[in-house]
N, CA, C and O atoms as a Maestro MAE file, in Angstrom:
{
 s_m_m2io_version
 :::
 2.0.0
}

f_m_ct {
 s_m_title
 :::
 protein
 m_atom[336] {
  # First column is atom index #
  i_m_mmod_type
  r_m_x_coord
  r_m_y_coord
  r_m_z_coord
  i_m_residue_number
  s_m_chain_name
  s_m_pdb_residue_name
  s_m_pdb_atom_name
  i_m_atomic_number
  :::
  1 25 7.763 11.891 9.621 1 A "UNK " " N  " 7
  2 3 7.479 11.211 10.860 1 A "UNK " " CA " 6
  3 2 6.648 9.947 10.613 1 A "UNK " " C  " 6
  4 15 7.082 8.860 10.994 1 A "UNK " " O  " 8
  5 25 5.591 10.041 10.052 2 A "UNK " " N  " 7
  6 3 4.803 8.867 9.666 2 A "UNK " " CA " 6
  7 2 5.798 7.813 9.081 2 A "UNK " " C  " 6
  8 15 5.978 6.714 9.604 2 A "UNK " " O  " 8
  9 25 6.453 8.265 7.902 3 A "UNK " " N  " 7
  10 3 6.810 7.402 7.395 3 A "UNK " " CA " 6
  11 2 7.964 6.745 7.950 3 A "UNK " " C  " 6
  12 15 8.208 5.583 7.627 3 A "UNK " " O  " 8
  13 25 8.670 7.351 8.723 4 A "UNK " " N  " 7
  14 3 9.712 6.421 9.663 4 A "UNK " " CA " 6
  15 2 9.142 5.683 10.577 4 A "UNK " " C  " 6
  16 15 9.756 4.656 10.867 4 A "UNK " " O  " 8
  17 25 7.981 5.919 11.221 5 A "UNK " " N  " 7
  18 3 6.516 5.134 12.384 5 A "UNK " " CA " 6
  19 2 6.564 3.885 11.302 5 A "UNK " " C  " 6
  20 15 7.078 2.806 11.597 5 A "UNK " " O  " 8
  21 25 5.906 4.187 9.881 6 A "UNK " " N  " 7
  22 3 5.737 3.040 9.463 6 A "UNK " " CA " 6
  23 2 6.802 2.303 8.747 6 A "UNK " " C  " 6
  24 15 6.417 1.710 7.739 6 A "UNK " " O  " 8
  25 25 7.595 2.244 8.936 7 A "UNK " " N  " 7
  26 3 8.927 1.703 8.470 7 A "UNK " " CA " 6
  27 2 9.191 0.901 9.662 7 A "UNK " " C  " 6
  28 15 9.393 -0.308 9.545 7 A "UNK " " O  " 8
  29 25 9.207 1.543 10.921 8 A "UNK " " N  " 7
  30 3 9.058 0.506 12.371 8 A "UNK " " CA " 6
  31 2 8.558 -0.289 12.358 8 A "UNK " " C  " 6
  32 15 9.083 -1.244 12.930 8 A "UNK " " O  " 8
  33 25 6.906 -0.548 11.578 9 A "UNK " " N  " 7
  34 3 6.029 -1.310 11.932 9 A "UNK " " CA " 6
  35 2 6.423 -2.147 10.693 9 A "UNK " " C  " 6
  36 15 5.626 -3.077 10.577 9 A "UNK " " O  " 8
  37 25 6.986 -2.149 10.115 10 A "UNK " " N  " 7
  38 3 7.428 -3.139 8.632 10 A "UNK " " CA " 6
  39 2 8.428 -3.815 9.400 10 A "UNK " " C  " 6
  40 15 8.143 -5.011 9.457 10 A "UNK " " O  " 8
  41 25 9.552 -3.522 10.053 11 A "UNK " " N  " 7
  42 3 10.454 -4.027 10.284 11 A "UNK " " CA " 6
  43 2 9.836 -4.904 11.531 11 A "UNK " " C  " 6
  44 15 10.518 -5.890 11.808 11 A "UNK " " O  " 8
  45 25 8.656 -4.707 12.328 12 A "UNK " " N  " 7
  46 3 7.744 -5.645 13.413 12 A "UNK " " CA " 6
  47 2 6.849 -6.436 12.798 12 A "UNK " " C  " 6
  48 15 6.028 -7.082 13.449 12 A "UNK " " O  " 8
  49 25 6.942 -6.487 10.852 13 A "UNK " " N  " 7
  50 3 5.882 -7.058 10.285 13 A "UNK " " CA " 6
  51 2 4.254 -6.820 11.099 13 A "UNK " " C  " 6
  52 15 3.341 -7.629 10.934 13 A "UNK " " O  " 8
  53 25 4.152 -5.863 11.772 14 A "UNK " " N  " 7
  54 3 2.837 -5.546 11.773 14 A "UNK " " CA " 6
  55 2 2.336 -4.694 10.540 14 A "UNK " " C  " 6
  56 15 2.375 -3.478 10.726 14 A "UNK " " O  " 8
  57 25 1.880 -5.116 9.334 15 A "UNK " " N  " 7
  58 3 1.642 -4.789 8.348 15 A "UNK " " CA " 6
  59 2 0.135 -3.333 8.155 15 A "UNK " " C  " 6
  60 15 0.075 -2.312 7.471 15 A "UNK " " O  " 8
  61 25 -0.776 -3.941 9.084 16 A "UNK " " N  " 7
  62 3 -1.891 -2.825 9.202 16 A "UNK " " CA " 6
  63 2 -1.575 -1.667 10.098 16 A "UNK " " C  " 6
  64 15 -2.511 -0.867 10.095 16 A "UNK " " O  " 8
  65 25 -0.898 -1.418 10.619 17 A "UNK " " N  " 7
  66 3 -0.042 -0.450 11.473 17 A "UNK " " CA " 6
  67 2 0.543 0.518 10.767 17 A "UNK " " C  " 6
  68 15 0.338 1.723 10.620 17 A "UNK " " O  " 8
  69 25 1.875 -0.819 10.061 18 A "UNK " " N  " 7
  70 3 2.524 0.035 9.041 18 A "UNK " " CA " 6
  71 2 1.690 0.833 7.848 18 A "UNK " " C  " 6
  72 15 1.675 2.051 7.667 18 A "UNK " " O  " 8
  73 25 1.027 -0.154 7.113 19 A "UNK " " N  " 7
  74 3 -0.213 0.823 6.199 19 A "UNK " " CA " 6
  75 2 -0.963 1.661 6.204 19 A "UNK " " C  " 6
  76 15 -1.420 2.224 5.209 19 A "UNK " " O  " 8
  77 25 -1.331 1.986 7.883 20 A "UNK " " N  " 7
  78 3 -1.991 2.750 8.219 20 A "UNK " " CA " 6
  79 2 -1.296 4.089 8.327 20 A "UNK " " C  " 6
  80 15 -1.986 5.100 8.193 20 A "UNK " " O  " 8
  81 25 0.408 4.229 8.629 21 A "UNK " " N  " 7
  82 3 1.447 5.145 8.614 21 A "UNK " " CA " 6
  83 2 1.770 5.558 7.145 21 A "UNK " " C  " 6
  84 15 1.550 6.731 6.842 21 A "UNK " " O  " 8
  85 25 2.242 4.754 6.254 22 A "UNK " " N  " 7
  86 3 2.359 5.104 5.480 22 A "UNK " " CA " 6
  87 2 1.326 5.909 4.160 22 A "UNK " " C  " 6
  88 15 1.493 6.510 3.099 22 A "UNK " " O  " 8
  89 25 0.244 5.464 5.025 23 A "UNK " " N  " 7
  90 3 -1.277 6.145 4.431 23 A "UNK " " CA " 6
  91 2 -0.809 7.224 4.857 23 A "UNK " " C  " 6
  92 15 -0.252 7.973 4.054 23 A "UNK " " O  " 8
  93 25 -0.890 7.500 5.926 24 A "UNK " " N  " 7
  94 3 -0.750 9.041 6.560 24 A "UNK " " CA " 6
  95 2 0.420 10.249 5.312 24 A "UNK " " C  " 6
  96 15 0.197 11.255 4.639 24 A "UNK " " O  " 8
  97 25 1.657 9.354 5.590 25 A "UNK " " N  " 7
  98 3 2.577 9.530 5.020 25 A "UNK " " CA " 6
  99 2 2.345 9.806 3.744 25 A "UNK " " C  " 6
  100 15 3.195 10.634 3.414 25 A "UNK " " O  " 8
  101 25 1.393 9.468 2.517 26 A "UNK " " N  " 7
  102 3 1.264 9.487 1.163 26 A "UNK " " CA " 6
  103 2 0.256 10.642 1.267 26 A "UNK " " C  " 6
  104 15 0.382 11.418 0.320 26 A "UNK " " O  " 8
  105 25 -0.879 11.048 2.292 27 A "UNK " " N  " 7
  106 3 -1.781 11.920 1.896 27 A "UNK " " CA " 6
  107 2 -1.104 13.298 2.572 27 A "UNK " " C  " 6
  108 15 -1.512 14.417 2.260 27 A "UNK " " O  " 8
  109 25 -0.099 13.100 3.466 28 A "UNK " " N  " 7
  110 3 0.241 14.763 3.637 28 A "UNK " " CA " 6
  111 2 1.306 14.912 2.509 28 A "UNK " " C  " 6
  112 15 1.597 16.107 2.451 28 A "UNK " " O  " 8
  113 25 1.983 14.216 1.620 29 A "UNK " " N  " 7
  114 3 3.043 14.154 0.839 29 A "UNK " " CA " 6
  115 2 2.311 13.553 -0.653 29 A "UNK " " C  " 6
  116 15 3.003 12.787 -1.324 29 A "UNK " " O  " 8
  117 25 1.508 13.758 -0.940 30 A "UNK " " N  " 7
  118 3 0.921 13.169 -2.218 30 A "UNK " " CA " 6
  119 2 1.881 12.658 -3.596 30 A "UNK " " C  " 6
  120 15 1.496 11.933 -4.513 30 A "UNK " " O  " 8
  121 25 3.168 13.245 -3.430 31 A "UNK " " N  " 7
  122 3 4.412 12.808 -4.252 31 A "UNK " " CA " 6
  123 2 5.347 12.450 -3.412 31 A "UNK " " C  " 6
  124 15 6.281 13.188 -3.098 31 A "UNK " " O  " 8
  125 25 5.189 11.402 -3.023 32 A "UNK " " N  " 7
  126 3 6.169 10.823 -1.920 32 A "UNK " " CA " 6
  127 2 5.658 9.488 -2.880 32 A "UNK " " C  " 6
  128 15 4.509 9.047 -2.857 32 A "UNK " " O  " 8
  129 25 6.713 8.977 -3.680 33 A "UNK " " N  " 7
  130 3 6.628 7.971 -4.438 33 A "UNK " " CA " 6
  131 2 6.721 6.787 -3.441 33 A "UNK " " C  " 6
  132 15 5.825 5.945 -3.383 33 A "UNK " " O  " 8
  133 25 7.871 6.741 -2.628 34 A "UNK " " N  " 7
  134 3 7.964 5.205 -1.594 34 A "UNK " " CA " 6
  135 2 7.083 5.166 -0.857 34 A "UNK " " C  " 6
  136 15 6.622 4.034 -1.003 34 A "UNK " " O  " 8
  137 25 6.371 5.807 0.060 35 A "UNK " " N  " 7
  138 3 5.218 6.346 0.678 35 A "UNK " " CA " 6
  139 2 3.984 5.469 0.344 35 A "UNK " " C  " 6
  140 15 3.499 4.614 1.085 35 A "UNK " " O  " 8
  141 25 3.580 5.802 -0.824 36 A "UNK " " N  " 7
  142 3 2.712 5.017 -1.918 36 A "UNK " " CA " 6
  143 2 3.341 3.682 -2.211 36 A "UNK " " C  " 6
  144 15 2.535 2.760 -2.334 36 A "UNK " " O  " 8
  145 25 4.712 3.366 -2.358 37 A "UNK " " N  " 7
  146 3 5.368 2.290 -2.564 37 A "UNK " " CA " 6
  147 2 4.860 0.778 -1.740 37 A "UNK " " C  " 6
  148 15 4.448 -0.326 -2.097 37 A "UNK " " O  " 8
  149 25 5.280 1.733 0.038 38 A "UNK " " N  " 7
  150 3 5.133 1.154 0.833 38 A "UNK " " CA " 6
  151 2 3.653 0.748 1.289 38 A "UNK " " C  " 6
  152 15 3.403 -0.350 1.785 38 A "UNK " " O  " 8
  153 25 3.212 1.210 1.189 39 A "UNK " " N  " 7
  154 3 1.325 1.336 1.209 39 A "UNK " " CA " 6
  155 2 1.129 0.070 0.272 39 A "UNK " " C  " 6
  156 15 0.905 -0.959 0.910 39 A "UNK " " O  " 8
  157 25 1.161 -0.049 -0.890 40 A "UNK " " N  " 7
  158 3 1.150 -1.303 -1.810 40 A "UNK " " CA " 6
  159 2 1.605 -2.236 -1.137 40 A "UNK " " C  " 6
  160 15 0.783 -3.073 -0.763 40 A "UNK " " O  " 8
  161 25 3.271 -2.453 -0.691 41 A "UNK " " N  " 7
  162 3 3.911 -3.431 -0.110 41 A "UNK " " CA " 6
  163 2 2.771 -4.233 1.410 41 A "UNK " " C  " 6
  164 15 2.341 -5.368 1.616 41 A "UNK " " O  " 8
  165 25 2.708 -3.404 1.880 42 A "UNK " " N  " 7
  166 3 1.658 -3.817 3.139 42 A "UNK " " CA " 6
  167 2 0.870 -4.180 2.484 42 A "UNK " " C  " 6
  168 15 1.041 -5.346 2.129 42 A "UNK " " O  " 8
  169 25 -0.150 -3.620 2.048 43 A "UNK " " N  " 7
  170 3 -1.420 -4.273 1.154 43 A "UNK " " CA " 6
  171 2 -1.047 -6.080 0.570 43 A "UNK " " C  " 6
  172 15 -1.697 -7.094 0.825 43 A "UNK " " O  " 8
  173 25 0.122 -5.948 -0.200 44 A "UNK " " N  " 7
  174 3 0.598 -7.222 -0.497 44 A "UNK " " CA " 6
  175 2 0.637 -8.614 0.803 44 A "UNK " " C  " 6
  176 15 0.200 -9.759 0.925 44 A "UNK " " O  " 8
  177 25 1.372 -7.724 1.506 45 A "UNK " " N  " 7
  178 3 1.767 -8.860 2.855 45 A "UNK " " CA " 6
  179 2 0.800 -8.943 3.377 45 A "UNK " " C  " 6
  180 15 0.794 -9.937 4.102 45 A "UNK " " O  " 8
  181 25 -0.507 -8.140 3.418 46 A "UNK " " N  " 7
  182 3 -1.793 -8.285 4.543 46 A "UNK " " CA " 6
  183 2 -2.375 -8.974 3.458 46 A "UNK " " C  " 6
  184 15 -3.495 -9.172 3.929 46 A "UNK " " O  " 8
  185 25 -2.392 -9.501 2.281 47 A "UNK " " N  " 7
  186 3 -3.081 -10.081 1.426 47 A "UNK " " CA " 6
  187 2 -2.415 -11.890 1.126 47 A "UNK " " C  " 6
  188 15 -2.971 -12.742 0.434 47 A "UNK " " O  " 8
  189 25 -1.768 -11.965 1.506 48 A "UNK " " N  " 7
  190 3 -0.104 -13.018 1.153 48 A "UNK " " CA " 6
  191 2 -1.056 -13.783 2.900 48 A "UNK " " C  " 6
  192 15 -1.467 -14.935 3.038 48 A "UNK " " O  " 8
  193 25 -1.114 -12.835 3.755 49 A "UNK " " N  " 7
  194 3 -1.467 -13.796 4.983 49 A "UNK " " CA " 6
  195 2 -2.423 -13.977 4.922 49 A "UNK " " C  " 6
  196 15 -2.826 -14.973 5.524 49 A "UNK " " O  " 8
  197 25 -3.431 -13.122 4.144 50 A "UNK " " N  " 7
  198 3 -4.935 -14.093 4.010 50 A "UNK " " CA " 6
  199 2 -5.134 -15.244 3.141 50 A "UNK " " C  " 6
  200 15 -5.872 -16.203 3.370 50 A "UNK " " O  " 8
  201 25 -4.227 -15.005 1.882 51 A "UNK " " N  " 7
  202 3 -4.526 -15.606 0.854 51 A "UNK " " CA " 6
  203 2 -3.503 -15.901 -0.160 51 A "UNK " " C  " 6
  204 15 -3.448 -15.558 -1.341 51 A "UNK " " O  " 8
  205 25 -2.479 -16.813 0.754 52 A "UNK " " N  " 7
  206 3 -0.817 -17.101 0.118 52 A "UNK " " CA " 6
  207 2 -1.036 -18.249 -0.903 52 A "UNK " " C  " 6
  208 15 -0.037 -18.817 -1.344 52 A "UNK " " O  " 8
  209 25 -2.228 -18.617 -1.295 53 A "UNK " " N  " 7
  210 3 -2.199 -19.133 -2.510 53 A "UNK " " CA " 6
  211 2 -2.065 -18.217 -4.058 53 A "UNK " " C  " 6
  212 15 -2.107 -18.730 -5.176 53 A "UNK " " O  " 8
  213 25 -1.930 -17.048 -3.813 54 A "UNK " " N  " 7
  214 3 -2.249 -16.248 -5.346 54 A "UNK " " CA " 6
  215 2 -1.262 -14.994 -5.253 54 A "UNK " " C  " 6
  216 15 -1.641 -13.825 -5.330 54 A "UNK " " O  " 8
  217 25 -0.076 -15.367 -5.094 55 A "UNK " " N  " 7
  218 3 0.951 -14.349 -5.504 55 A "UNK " " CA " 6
  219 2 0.743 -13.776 -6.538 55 A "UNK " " C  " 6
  220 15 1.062 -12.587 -6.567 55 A "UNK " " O  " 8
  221 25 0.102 -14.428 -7.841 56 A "UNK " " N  " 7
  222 3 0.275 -12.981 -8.748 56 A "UNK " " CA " 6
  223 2 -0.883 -12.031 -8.669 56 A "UNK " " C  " 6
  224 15 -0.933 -10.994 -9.331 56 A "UNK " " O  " 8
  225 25 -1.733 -12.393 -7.903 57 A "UNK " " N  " 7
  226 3 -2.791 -11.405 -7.794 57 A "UNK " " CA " 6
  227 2 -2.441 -10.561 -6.658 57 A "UNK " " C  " 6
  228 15 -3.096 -9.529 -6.513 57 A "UNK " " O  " 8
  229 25 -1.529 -10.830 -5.845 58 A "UNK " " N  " 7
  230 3 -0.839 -9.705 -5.068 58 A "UNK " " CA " 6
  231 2 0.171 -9.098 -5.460 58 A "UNK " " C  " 6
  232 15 0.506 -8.126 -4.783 58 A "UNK " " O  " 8
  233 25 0.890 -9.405 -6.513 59 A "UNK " " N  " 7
  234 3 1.478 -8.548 -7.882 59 A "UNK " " CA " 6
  235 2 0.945 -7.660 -8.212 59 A "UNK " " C  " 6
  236 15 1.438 -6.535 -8.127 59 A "UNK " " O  " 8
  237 25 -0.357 -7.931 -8.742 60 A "UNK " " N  " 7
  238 3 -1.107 -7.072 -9.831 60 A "UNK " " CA " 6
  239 2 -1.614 -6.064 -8.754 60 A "UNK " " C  " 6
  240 15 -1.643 -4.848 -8.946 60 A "UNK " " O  " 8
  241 25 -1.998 -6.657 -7.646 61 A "UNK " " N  " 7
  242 3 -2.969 -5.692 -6.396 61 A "UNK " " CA " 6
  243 2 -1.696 -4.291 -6.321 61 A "UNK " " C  " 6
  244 15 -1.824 -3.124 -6.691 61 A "UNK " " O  " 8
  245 25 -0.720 -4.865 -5.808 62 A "UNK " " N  " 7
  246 3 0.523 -3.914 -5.420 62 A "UNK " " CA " 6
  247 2 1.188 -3.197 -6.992 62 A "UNK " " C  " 6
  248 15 1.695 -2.082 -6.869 62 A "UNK " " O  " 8
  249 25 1.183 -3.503 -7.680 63 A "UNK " " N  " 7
  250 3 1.502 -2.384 -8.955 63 A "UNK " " CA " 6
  251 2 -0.103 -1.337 -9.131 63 A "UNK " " C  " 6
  252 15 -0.219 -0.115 -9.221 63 A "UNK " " O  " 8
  253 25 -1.112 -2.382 -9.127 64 A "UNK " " N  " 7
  254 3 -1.967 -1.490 -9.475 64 A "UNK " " CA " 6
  255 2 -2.453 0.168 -8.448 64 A "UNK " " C  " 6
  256 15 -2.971 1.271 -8.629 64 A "UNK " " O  " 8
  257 25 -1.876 -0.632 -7.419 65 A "UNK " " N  " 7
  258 3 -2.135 0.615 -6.512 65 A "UNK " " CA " 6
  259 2 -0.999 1.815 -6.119 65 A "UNK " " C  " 6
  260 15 -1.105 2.917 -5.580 65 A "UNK " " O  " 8
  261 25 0.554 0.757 -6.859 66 A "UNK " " N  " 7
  262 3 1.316 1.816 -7.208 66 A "UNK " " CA " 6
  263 2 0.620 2.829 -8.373 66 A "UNK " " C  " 6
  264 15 0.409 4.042 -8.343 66 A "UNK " " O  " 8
  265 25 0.472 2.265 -8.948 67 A "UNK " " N  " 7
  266 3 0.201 2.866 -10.469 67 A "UNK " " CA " 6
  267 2 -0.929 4.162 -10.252 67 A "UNK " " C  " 6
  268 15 -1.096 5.115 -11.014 67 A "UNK " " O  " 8
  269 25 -1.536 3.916 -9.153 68 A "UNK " " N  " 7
  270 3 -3.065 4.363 -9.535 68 A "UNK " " CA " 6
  271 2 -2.747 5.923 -8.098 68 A "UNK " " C  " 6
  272 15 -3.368 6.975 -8.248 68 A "UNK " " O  " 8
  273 25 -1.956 5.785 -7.127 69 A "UNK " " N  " 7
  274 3 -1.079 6.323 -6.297 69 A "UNK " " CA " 6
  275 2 -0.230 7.845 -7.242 69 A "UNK " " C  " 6
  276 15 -0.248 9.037 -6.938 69 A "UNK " " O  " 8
  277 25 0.274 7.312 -8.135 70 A "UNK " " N  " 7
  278 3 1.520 8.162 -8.688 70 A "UNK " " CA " 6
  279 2 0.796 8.910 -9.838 70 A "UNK " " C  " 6
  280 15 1.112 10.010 -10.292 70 A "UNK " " O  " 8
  281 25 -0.355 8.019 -10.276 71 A "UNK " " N  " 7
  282 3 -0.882 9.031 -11.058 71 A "UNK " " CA " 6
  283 2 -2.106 9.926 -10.379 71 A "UNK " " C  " 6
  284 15 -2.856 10.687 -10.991 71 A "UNK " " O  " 8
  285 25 -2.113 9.614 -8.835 72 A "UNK " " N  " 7
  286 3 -3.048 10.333 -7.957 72 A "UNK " " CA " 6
  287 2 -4.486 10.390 -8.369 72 A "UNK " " C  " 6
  288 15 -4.947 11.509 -8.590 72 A "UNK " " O  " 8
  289 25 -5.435 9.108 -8.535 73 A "UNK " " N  " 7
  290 3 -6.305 8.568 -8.891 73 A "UNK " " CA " 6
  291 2 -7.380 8.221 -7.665 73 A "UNK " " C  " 6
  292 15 -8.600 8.054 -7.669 73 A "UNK " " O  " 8
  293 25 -6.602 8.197 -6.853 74 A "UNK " " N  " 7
  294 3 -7.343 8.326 -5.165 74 A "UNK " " CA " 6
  295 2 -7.525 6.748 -5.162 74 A "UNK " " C  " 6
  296 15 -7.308 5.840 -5.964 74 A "UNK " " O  " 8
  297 25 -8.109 6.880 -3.673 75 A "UNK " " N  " 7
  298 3 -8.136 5.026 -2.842 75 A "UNK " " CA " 6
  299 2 -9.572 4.894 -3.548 75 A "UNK " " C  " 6
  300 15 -9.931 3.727 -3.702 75 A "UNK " " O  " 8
  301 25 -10.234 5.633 -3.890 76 A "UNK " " N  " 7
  302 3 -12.415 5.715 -4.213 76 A "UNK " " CA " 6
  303 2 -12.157 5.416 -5.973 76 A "UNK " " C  " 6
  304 15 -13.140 4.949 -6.549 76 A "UNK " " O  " 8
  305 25 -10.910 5.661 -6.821 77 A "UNK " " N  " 7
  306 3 -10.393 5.207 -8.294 77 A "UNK " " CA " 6
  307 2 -10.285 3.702 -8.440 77 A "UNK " " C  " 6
  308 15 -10.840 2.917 -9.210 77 A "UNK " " O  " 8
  309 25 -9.310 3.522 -7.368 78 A "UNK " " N  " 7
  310 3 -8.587 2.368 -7.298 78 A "UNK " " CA " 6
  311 2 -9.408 1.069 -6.630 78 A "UNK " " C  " 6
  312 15 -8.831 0.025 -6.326 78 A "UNK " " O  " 8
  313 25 -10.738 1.280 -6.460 79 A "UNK " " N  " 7
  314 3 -11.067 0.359 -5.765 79 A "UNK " " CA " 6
  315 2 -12.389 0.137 -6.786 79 A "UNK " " C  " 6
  316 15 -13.041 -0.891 -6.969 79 A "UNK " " O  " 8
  317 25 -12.524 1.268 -7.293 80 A "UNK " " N  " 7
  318 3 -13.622 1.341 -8.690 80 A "UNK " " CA " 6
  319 2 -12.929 0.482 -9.692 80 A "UNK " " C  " 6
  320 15 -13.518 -0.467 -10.210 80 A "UNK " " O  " 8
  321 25 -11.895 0.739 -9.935 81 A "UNK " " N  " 7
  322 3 -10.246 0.189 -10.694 81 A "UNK " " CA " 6
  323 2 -10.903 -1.328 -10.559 81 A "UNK " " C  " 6
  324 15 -11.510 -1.898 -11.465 81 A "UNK " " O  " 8
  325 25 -10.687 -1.783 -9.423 82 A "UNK " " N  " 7
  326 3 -10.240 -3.384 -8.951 82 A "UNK " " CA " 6
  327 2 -11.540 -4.053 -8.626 82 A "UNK " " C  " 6
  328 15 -11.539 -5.265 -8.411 82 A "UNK " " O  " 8
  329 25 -12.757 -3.292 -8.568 83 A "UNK " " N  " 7
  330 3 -13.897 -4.024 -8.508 83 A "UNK " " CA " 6
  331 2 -14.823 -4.164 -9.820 83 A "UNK " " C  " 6
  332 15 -15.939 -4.670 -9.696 83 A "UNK " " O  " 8
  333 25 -14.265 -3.620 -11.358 84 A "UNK " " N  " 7
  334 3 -14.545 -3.901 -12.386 84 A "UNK " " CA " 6
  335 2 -13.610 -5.237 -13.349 84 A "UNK " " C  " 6
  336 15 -13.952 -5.524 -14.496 84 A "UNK " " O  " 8
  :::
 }
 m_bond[335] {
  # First column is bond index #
  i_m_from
  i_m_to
  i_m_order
  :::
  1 1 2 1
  2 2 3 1
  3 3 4 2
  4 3 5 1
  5 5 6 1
  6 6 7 1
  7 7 8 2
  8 7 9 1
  9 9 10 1
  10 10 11 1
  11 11 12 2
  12 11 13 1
  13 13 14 1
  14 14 15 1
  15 15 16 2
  16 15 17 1
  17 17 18 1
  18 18 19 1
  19 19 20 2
  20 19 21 1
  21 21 22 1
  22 22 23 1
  23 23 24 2
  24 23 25 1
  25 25 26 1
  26 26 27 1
  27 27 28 2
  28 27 29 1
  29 29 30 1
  30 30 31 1
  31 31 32 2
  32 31 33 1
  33 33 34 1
  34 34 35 1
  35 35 36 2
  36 35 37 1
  37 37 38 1
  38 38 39 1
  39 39 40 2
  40 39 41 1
  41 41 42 1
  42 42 43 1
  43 43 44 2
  44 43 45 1
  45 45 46 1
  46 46 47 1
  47 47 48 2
  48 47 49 1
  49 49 50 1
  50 50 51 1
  51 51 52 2
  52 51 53 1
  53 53 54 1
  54 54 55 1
  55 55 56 2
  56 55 57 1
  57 57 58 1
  58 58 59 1
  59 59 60 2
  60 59 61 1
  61 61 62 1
  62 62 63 1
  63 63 64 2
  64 63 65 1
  65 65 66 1
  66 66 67 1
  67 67 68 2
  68 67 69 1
  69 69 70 1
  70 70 71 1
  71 71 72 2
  72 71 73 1
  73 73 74 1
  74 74 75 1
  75 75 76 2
  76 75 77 1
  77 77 78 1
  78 78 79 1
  79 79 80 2
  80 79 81 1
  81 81 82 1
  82 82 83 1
  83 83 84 2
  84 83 85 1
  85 85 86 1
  86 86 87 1
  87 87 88 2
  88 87 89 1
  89 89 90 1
  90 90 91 1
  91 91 92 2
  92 91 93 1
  93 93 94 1
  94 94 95 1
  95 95 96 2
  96 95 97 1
  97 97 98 1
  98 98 99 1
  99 99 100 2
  100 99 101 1
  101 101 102 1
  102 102 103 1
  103 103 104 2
  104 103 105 1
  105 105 106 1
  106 106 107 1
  107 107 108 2
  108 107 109 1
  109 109 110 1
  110 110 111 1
  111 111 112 2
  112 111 113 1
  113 113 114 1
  114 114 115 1
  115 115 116 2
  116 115 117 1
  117 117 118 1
  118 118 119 1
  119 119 120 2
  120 119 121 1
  121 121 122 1
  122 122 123 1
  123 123 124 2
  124 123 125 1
  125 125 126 1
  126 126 127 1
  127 127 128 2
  128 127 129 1
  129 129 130 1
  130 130 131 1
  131 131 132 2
  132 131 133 1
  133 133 134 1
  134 134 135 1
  135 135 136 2
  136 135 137 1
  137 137 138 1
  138 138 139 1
  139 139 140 2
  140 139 141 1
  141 141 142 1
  142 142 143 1
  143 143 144 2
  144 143 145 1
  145 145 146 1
  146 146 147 1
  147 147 148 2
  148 147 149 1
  149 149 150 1
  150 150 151 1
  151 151 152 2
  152 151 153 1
  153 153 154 1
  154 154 155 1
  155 155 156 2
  156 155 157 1
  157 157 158 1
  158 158 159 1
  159 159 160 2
  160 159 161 1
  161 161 162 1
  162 162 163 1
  163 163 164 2
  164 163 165 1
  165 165 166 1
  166 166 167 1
  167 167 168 2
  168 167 169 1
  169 169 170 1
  170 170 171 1
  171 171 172 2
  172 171 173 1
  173 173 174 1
  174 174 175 1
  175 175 176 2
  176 175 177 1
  177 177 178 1
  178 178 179 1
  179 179 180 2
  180 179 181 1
  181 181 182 1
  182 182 183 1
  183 183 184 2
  184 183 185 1
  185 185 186 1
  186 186 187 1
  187 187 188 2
  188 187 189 1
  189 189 190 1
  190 190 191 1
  191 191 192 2
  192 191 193 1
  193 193 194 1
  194 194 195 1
  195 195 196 2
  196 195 197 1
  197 197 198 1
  198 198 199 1
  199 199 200 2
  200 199 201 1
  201 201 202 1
  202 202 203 1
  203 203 204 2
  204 203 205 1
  205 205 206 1
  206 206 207 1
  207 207 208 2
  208 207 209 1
  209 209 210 1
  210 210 211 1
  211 211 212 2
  212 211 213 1
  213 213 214 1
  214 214 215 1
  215 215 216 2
  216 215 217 1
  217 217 218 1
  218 218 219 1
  219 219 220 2
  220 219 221 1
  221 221 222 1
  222 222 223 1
  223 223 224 2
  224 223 225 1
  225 225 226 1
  226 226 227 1
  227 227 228 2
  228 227 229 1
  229 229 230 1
  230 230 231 1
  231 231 232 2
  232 231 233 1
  233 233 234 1
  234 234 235 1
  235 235 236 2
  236 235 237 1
  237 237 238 1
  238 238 239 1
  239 239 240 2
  240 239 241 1
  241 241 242 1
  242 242 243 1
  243 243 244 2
  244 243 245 1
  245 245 246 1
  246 246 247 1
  247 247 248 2
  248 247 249 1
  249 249 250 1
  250 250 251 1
  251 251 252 2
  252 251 253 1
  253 253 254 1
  254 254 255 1
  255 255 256 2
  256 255 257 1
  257 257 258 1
  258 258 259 1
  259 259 260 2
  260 259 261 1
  261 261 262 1
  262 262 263 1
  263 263 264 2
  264 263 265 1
  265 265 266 1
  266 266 267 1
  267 267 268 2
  268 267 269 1
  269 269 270 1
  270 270 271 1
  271 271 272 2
  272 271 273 1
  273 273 274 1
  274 274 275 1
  275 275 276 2
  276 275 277 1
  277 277 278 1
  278 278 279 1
  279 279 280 2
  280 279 281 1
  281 281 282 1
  282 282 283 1
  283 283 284 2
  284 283 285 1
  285 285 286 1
  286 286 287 1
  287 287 288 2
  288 287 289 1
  289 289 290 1
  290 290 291 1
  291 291 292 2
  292 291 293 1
  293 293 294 1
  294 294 295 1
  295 295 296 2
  296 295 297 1
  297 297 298 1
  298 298 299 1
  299 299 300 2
  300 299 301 1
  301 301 302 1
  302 302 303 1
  303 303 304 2
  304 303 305 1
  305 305 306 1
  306 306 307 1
  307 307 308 2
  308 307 309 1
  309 309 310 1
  310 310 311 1
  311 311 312 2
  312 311 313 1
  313 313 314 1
  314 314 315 1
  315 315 316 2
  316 315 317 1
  317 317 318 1
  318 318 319 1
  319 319 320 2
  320 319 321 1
  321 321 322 1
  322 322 323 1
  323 323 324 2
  324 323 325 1
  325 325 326 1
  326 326 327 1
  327 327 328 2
  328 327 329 1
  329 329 330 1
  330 330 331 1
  331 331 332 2
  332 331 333 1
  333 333 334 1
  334 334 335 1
  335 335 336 2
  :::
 }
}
């Protein structure tokens, strides 16, 4: 359910909506690989509209939080991760 909610809100480009669904979506499903996919993807686009000068650092943002997702490292890893 979440994750079709936030698939709506991707396709309305409301990006914090959608992220906020697909959050949902990744913590009752913790191996829901697209789930986590999609969670990155938003993160990217809510980052692209603050700060569309630095695509590859919204590369690196969105793999790293795939990465850190699939190996189930938590959002409190990943932010330890990205603030060192």
């Amino acid at each position: 359910m979440h994750f079709t909610i936030g698939a709506g809100y991707s396709e309305l480009k409301n990006w914090d909506a959608a992220r906020q669904s697909f959050e949902k979506a990744a913590e009752l499903a913790p191996t829901n690989d697209a789930a986590a996919y999609n969670v990155a993807l938003c993160l990217m686009h809510l980052s692209f509209d603050q700060d569309a000068a630095s695509p590859k650092s919204n590369s690196l943002l969105m793999l790293a939080f795939f990465l850190c997702r699939k190996a189930q490292l938590g959002k409190e890893r990943l932010e330890r991760l990205l603030s060192d």
